[in-house]
C-alpha positions as CSV (number, residue, x, y, z in Angstrom):
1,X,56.8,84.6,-86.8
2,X,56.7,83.5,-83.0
3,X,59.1,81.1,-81.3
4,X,56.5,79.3,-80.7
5,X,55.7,78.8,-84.5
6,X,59.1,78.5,-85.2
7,X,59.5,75.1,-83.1
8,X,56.2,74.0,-84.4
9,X,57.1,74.7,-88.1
10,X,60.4,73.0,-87.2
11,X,59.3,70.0,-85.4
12,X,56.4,69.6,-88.0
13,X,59.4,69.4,-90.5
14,X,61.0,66.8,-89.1
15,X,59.7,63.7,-90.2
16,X,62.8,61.7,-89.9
17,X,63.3,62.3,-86.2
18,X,63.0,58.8,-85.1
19,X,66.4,56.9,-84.8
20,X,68.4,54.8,-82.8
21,X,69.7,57.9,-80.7
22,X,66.4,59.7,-80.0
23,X,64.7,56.7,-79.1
24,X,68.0,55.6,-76.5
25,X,68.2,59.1,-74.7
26,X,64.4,59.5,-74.6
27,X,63.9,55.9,-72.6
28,X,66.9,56.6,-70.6
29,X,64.3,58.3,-68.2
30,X,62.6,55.1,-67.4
31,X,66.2,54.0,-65.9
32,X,65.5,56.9,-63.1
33,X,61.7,56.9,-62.7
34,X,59.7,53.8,-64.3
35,X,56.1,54.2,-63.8
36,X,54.6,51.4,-62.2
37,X,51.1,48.9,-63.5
38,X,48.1,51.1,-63.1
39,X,49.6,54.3,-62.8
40,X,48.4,57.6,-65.0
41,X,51.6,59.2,-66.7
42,X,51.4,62.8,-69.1
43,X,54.0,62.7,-71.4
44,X,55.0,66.9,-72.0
45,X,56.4,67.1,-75.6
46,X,55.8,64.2,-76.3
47,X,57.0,64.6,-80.0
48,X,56.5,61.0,-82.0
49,X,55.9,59.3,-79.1
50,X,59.0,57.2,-77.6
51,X,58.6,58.1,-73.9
52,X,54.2,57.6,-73.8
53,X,54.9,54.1,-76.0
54,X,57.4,53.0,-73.1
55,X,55.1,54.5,-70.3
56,X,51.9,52.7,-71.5
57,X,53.6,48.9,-71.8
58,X,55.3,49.7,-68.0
59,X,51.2,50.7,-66.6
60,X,50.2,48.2,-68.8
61,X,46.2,48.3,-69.6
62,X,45.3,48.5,-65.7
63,X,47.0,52.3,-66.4
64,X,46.8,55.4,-68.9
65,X,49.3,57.4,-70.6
66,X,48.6,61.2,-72.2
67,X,51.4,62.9,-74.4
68,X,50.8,66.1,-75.5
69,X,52.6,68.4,-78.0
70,X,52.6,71.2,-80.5
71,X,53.4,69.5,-83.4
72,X,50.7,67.9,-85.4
73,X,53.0,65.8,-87.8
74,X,54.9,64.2,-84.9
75,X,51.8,63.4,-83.2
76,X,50.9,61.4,-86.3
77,X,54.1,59.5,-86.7
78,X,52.9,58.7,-82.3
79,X,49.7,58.0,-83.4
80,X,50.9,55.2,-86.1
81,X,53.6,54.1,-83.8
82,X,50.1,53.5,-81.1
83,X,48.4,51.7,-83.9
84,X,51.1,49.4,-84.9
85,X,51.7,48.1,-81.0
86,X,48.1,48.4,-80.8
87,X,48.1,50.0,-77.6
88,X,44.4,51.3,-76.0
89,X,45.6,53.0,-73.3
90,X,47.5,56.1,-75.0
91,X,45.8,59.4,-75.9
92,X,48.0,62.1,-77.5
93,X,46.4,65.8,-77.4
94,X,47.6,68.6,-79.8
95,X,47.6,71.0,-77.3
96,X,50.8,74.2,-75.6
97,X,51.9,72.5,-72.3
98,X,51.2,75.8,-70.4
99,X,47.5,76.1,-71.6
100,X,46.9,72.3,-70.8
101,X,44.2,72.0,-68.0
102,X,43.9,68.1,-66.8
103,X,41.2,66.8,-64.6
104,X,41.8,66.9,-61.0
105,X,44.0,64.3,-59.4
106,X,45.2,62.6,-62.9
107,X,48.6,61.8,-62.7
108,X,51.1,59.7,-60.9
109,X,53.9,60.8,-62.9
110,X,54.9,63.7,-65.7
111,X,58.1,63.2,-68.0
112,X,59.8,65.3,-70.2
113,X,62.5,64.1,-72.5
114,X,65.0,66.8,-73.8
115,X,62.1,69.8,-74.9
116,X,62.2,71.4,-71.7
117,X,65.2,73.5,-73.0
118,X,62.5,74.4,-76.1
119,X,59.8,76.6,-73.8
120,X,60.7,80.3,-73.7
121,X,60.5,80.4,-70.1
122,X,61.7,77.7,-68.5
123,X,61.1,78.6,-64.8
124,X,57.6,79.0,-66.1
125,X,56.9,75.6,-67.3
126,X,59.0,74.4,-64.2
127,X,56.5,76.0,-61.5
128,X,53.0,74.5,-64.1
129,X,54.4,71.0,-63.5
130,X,55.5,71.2,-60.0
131,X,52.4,73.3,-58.5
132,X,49.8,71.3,-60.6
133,X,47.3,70.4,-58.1
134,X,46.3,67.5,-60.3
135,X,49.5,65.4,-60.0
136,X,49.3,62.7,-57.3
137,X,53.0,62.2,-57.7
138,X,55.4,63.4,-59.9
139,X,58.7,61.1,-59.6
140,X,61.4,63.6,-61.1
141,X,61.7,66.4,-63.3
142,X,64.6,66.0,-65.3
143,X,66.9,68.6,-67.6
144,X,67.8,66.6,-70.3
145,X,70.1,68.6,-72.4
């Protein structure tokens, strides 16, 4: 089995992963870098969904939030989560952070809460974000570990 599967088959496992804690350190980005109404945010790992849910009230409806992941059952538990604040302007996308390909000139801002310690090469992912020629802006790049 790859790394890769394992974090999938682990993550996919965790259906219990929202609590008080994971919800507090994931928004504890938006006390450093708060995207602002109208702005396009990509949420990488986005997992169940806390940091895109935050992002898509602060760019309100006039803006548009996309989390992405590898894990198909936490994408559901984002997707309900979505539903039940009945927010339009999220799309989550089952799709490897280093294979994602965004349209030109999308984003204002990319976040990353915690999984960036999960890719294999970090340096790698690093130099994707940073160098994507699609990102208007990003605000930070945190280590959350």
């Amino acid at each position: 089995m790859t790394y890769k599967q394992e974090i999938i088959d682990f993550y996919n496992a965790r259906t219990n992963y929202d609590n008080e804690a994971t919800l507090n350190r994931a928004i504890a980005l938006f006390d450093y870098a708060t995207p602002c109404p109208g702005q396009s945010v990509l949420d990488v790992a986005s997992g169940t969904g806390n940091i895109a849910l935050k992002a898509a009230q602060k760019v309100d409806t006039s803006g548009s939030v996309i989390g992405i992941d590898i894990a198909t059952e936490l994408l559901k538990i984002a997707q309900q989560k979505i539903q039940a604040q009945n927010l339009s302007n999220v799309e989550l996308i089952e799709v490897d952070a280093q294979a994602y390909d965004p349209e030109p000139d999308k984003f204002d801002a990319i976040y990353c809460s915690y999984a960036i310690v999960l890719f294999p090469n970090i340096p790698k992912i690093l130099e994707i974000l940073v160098s994507l020629p699609q990102v208007r802006r990003i605000h930070r790049i945190y280590l959350l570990v």
